[in-house]
Legacy VTK file of the C-alpha trace (Angstrom):
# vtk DataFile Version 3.0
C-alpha trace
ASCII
DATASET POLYDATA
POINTS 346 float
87.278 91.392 131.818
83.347 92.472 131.484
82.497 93.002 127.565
78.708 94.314 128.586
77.267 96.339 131.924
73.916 95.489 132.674
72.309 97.479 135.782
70.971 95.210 138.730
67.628 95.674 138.505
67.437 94.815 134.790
69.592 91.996 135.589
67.797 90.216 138.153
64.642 90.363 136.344
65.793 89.208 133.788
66.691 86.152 135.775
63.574 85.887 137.596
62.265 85.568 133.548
64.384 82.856 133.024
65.087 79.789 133.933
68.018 78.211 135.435
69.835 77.568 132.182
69.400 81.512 131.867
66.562 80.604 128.554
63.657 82.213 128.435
60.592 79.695 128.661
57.499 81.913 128.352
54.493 81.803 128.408
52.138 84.603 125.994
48.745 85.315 126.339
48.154 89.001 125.636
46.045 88.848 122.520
43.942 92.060 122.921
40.994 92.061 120.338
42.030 88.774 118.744
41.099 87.085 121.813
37.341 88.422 122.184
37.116 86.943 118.355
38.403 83.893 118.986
36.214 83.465 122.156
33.154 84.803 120.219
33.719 82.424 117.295
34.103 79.359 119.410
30.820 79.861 121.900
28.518 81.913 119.657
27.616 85.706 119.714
24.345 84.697 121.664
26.402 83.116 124.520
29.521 85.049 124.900
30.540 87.637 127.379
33.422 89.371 128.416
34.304 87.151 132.053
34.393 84.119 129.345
38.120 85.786 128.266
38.779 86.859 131.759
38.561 83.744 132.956
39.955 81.937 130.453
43.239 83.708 130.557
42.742 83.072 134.516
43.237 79.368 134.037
45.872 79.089 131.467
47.965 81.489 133.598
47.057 79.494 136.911
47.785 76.244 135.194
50.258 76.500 132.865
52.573 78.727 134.560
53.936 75.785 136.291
55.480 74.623 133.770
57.228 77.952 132.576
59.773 80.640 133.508
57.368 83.417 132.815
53.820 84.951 131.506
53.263 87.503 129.179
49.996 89.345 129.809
48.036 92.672 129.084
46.307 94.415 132.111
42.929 95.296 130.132
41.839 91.314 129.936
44.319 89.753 132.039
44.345 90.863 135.054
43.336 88.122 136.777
45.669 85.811 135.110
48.298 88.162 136.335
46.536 87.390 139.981
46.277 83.706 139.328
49.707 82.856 138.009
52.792 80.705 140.107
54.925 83.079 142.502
57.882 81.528 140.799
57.254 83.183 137.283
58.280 86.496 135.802
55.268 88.474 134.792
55.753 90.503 131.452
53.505 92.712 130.636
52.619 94.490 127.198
52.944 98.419 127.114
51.487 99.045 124.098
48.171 99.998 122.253
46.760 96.987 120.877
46.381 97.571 117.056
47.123 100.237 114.999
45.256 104.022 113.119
44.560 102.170 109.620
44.329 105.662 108.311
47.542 106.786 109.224
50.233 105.390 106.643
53.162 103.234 108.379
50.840 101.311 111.120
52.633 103.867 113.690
52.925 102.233 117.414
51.860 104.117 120.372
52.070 102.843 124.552
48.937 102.362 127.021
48.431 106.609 127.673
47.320 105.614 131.420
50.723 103.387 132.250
54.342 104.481 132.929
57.044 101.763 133.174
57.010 102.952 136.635
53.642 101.756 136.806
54.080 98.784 135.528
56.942 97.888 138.067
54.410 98.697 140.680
52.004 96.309 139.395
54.313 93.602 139.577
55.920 93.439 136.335
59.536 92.568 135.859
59.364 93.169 131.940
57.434 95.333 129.566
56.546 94.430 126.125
55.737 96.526 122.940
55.044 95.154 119.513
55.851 97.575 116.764
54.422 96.384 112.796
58.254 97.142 110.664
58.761 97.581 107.225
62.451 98.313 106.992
61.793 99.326 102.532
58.936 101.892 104.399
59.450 105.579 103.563
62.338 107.162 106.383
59.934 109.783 107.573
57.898 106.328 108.790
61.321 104.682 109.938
62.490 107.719 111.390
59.188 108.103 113.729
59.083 103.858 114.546
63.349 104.313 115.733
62.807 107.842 117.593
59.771 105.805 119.211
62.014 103.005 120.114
64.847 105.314 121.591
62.379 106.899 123.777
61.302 103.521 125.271
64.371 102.145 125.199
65.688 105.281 127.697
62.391 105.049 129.718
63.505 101.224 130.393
66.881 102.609 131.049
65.585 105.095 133.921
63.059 103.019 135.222
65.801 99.713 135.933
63.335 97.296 133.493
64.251 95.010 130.785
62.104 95.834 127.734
60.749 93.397 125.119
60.828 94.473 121.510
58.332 92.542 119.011
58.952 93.187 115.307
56.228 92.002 113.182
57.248 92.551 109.492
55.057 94.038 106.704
55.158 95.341 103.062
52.621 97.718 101.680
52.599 95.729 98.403
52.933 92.050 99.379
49.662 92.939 101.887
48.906 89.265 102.451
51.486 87.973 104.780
50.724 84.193 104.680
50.763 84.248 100.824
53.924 82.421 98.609
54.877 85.661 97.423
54.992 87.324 100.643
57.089 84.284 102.158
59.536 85.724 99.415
60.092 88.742 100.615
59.527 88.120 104.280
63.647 86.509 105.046
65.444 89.895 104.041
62.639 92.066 105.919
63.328 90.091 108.971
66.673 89.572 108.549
67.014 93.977 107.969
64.566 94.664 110.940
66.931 92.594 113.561
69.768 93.935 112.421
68.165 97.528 112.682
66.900 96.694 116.145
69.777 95.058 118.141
71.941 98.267 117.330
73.000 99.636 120.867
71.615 102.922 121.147
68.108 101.356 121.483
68.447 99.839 124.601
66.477 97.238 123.868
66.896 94.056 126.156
65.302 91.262 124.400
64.241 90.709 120.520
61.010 88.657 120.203
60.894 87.891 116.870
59.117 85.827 114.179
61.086 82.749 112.573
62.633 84.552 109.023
60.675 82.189 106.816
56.778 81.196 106.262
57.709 77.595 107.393
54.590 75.989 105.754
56.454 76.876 102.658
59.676 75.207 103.448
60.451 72.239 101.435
59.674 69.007 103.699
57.694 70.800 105.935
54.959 71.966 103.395
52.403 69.577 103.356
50.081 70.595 100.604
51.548 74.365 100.290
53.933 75.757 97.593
57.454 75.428 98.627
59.267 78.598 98.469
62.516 77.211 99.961
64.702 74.795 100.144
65.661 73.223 102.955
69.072 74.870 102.417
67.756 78.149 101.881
65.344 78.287 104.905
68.560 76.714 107.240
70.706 79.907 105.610
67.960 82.259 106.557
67.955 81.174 110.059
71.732 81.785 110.387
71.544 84.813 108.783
69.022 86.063 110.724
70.677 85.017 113.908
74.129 86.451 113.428
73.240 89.570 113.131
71.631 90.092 116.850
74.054 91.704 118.533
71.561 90.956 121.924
69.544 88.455 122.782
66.183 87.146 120.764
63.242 84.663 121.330
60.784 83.236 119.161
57.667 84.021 119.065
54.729 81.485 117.937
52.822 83.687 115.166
49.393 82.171 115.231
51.243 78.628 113.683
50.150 74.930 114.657
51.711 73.510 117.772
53.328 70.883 115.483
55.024 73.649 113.286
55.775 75.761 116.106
57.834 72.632 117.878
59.569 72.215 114.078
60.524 75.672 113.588
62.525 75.440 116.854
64.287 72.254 116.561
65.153 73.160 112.549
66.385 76.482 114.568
68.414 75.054 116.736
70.296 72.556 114.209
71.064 75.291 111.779
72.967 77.662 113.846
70.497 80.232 115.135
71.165 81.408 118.770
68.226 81.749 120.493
67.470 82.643 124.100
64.068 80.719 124.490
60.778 81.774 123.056
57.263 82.979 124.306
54.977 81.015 123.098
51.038 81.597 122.748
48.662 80.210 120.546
50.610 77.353 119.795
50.627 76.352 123.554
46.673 76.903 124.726
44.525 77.569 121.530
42.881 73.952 121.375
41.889 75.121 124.937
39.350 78.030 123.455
37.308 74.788 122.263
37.664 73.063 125.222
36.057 75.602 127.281
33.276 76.566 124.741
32.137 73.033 125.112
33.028 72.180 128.717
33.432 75.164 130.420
35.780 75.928 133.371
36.101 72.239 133.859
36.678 71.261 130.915
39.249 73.589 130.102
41.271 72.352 133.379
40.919 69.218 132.415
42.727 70.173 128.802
45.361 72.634 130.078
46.452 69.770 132.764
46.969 67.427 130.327
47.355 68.451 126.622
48.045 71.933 127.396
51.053 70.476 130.114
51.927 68.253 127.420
52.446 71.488 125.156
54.833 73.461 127.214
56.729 70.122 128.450
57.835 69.156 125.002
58.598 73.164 124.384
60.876 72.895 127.564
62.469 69.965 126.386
63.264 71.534 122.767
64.490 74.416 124.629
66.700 72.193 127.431
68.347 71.085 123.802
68.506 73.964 121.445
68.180 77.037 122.918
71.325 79.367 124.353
71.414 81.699 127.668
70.596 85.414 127.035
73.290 86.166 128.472
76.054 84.093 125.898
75.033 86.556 123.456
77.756 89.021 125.978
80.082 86.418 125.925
78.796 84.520 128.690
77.621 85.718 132.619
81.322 86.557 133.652
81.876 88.661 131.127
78.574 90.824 132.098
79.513 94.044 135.036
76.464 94.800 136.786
75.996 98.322 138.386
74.394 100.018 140.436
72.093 103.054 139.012
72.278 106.458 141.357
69.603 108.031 140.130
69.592 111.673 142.058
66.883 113.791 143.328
LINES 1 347
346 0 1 2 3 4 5 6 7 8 9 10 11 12 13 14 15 16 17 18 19 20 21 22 23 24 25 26 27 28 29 30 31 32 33 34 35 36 37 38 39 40 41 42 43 44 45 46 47 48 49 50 51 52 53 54 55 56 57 58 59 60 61 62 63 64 65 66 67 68 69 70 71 72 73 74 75 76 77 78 79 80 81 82 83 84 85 86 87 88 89 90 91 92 93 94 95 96 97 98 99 100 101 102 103 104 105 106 107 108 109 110 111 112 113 114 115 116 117 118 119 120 121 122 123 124 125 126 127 128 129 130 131 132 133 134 135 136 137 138 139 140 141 142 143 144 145 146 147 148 149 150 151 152 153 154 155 156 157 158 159 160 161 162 163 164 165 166 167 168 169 170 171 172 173 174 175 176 177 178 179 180 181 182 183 184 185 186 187 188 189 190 191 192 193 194 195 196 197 198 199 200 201 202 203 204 205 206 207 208 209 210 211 212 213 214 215 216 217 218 219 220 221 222 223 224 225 226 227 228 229 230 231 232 233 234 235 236 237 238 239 240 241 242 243 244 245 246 247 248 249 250 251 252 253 254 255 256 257 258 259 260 261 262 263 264 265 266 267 268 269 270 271 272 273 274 275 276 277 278 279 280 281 282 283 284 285 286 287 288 289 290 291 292 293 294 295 296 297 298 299 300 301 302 303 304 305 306 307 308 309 310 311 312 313 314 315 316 317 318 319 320 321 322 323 324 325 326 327 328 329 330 331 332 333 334 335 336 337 338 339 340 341 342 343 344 345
């Protein structure tokens, strides 16, 4: 007997965004502003322009989506990785406004004004993405404004037959510095709240990307020279805890961390209990390859994604092959999941 209905179109994209042991192996690469720094920084104000980013994403899309079930990608600077990438994988694409009004209190999200979900599906995309900055202690005239916003998109996915990716990045207006000790404190019962908040039904969101529910540099064993916060106990209850209560399917996300830690995080994931559905993974996988290119250009940035950058995703894939769970076991597994057909009338 079916436990969830899923309508078709939602259902085979999300397919087409996974691979065949129904996990999500992405690829992301839709840093907005963050990109043009890190591109400035690495070749110098005096030598960069814009094409250097256009291209760039180009070649990481045309290379390294060989290797992957899917791409995440923004329109504005990515366009022509969205051109360049293999016909065999998914194409998400973010929906929202990059940023946020710092003079408007609770870092309020808002979509592209010029794009529809209906546009997106005409520009190939079989996923939409929208990060939304969550404090679940914020004031509930903020929380009521960031869920109302969510219900909105979640019914817009609804109508328009698209899965849509939710990304959660937590926050506190006190603990300001998120990579500090004393925001690793807080951060487990933030993420833990926000997931719980989010997987509720009436959201309609398809997919959770969300960030691991510890700082891991601050995990005992795993520190190197930073202050441990947590045990390795602790951190393995956090993950758990953070897992169990999804009540639909989450990813990983990579946060900015070291390849190394990003490859930990996933495999201490997996042995403590937390279901996840795959990950989509970004600078983690092809930020060496900024350097690359400022030094050797097109070439040499080919030359790095087809062998360190491969090397990247393999070993992801591999991690995932072992720890990660279908999307759709979080349903109780693809028999148990109805899919219908929307009549949507004139």
């Amino acid at each position: 007997m079916a436990t969830k209905c899923i309508s078709r179109g939602k259902f085979n994209r999300m397919q087409q965004l996974s691979n065949q042991d129904g996990v999500i192996a992405a690829l992301a690469i839709d840093q907005r502003g963050s990109m043009v720094k890190m591109m400035q920084n690495a070749v110098g104000q005096e030598r960069y322009n814009i094409d250097m980013v256009y291209e760039f994403k180009e070649l990481v899309s045309q290379e390294l989506t060989k290797y992957v079930s899917a791409i995440l990608l923004d329109e504005e600077l990515g366009f022509k990785g969205m051109a360049a990438k293999n016909k065999n994988a998914g194409l998400i694409m973010s929906y929202e406004k990059t940023g946020y009004d710092a003079n408007t209190p609770g870092r309020l999200p808002d979509i592209l004004p010029e794009d529809s979900l209906q546009r997106l599906i005409q520009k190939g995309a079989d996923a939409a993405k929208v990060l939304v900055y969550y404090n679940p202690d914020d004031p509930q005239d903020i929380l009521d404004k960031k869920h109302a916003f969510l219900e909105r998109l979640g019914n817009e996915a609804r109508a328009a037959d698209i899965p849509v990716f939710v990304e959660p990045i937590v926050y506190d207006n006190v603990v300001t510095d998120d990579k500090s000790p004393e925001f690793a404190k807080i951060k487990p019962q933030k993420v833990i709240k926000t997931i719980e908040e989010f997987t509720k039904d009436h959201y309609y969101i398809d997919i959770l990307k969300v960030e691991v529910p510890v700082l891991f540099k601050n995990v005992a064993g795993f520190n190197d020279n930073n202050p441990v916060v947590y045990s390795q106990q602790e951190a393995s209850d956090y993950f758990k805890q953070a897992s169990d209560v999804a009540t639909r399917p989450f990813i990983y996300l990579s946060a900015g961390v070291p390849t190394k830690t990003f490859h930990e995080e996933l495999i201490f994931a997996g042995e403590h209990g937390a279901k996840y559905s795959g990950i989509l993974g970004g600078r983690a996988t092809w930020f060496e390859g900024i350097e690359a290119y400022a030094k050797n250009g097109k070439d040499g940035l080919k030359r790095w994604l087809d062998t360190i950058g491969c090397e990247n995703v393999e070993q992801l894939n591999k991690i995932l092959k072992q720890y990660a769970t279908p999307w759709y076991d979080v349903y109780g597994g693809k028999d148990k999941i109805e899919i219908i057909d929307l009549k949507l009338s004139n």
